[in-house]
BAFI-3210 file (N, C-alpha, C; in Angstrom, 3 decimals, decimal comma, padded with zeros to 6 digits):
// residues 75
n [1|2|3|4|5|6|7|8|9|10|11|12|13|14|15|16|17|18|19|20|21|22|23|24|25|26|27|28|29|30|31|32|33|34|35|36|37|38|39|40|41|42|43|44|45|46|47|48|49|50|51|52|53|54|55|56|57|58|59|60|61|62|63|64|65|66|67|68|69|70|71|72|73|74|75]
n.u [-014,451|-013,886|-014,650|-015,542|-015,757|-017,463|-017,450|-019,430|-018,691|-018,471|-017,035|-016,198|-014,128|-013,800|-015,547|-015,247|-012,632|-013,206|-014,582|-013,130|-011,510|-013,369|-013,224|-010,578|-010,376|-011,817|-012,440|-012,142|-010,604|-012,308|-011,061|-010,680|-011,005|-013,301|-012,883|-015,543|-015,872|-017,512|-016,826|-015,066|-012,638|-009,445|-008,273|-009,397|-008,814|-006,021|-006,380|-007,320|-004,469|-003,180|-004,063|-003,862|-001,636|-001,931|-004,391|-005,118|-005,739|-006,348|-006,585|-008,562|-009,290|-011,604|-012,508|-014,428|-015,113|-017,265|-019,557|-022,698|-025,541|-023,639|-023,769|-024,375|-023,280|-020,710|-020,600]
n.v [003,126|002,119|-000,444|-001,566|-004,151|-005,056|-006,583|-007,964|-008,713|-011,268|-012,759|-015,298|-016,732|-019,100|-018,672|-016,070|-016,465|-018,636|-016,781|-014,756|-016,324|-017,540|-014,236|-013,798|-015,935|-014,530|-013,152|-010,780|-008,704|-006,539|-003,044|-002,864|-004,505|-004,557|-004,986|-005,345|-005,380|-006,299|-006,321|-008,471|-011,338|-011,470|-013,494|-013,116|-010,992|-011,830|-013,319|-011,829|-010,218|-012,383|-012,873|-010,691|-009,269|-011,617|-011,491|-009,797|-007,277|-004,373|-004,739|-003,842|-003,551|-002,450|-002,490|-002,495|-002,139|-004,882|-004,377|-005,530|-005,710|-004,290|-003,699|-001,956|000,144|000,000|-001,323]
n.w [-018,937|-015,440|-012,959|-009,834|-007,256|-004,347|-001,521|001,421|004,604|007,218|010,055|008,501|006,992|005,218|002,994|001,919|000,748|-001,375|-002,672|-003,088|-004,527|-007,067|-008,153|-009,081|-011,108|-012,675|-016,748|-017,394|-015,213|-012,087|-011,635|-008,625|-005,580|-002,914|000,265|002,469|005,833|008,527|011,456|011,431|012,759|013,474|011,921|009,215|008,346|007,850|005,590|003,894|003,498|002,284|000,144|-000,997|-003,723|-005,218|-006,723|-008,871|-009,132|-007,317|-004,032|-001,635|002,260|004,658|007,526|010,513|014,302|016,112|016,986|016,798|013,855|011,492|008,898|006,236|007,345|006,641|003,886]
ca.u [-015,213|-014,303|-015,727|-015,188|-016,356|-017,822|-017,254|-018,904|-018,113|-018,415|-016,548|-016,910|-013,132|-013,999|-016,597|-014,610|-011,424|-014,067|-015,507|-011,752|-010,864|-013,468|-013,186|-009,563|-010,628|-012,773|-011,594|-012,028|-010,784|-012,169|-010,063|-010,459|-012,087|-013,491|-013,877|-016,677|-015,645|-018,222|-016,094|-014,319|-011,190|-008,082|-008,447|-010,063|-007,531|-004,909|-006,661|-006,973|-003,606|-002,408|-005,015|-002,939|-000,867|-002,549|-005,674|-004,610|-006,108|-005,587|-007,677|-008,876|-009,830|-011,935|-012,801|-014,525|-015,505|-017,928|-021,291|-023,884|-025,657|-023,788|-023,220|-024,962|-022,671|-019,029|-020,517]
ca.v [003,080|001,237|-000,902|-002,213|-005,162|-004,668|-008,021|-007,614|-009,779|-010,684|-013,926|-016,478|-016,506|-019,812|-018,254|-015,246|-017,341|-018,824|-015,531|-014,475|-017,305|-017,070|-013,097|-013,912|-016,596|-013,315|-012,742|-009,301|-008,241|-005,068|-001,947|-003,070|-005,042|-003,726|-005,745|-004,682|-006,033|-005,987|-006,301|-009,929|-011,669|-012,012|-014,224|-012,407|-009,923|-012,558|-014,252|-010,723|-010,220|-013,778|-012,716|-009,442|-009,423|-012,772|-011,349|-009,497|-005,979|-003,863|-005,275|-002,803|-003,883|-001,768|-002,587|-002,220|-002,804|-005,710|-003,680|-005,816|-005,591|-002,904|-004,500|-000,673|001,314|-000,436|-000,923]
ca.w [-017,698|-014,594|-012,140|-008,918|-006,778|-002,868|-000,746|002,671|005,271|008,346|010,408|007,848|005,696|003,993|002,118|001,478|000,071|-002,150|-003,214|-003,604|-005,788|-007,992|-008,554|-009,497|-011,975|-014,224|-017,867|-017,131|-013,814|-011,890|-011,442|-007,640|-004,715|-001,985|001,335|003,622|006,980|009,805|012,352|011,461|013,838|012,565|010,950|007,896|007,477|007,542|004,318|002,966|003,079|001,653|-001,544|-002,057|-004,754|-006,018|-007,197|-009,745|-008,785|-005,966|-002,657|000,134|003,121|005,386|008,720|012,015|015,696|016,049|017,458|015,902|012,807|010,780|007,314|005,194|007,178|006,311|002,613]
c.u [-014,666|-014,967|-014,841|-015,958|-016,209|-017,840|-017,934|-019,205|-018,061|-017,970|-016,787|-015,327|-012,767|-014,416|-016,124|-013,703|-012,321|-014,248|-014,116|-011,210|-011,662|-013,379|-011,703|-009,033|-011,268|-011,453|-011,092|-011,969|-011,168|-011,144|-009,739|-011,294|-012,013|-013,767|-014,534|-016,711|-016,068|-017,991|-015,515|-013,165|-010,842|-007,626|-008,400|-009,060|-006,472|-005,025|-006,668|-005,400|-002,923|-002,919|-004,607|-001,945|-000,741|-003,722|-005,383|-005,112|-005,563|-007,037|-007,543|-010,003|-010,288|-012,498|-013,435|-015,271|-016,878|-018,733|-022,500|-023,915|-025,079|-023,228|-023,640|-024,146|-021,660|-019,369|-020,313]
c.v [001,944|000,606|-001,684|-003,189|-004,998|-005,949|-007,700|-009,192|-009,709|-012,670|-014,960|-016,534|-017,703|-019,471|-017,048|-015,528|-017,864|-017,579|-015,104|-015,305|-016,850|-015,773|-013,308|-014,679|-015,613|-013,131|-011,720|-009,005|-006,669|-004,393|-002,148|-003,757|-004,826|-005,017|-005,109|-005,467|-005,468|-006,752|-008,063|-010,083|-011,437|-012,435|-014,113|-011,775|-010,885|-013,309|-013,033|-010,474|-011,362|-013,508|-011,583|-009,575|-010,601|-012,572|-010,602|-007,724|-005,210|-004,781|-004,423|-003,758|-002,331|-002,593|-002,047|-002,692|-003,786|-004,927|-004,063|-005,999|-004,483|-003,066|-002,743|000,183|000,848|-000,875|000,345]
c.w [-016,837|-013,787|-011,010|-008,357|-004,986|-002,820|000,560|003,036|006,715|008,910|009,689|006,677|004,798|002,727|001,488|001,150|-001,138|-002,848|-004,181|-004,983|-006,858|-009,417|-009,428|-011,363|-013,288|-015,192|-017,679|-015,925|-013,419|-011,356|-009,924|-006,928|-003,273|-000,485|002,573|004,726|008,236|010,592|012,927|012,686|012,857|011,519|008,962|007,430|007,462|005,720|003,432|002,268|002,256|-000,020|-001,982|-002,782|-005,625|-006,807|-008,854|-010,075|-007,871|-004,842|-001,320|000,958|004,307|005,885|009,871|013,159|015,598|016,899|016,587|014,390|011,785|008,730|006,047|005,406|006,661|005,105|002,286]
res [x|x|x|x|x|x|x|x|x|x|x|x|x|x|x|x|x|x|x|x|x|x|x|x|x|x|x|x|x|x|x|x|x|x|x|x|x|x|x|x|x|x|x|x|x|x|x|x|x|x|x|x|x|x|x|x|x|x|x|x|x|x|x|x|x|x|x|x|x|x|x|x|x|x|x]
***
């Protein structure tokens, strides 16, 4: 059985470098991690990418347009 790990996120990529690190630090890593990105800068996906192929999984990033509160739909 696998398992994956949902991240969402929204302008904040201290706290998600953090989050990142520790996930990296698990004995047992999941089959993948998911980031739920309501509608971050740049920024974010730049730290995404720097944490690919460091994590030790695969890492998806999904994304989109900043319209508010939408954190239920982009989980």
């Amino acid at each position: 059985m696998g398992a994956a790990v949902i991240v969402a996120t929204y302008n904040n990529p201290d706290w998600l470098d953090l989050c990142l690190a520790g996930l990296a630090r698990q004995v047992v890593m999941p089959d993948e991690v998911a980031i739920a990105d309501d509608g971050s800068t740049g920024e974010t996906g730049e730290l995404i990418e720097r944490w690919r192929g460091e994590l030790g999984c695969p890492l998806l990033h999904a994304w989109h347009e900043d319209h508010g509160f939408r954190k239920g739909e982009i989980c």
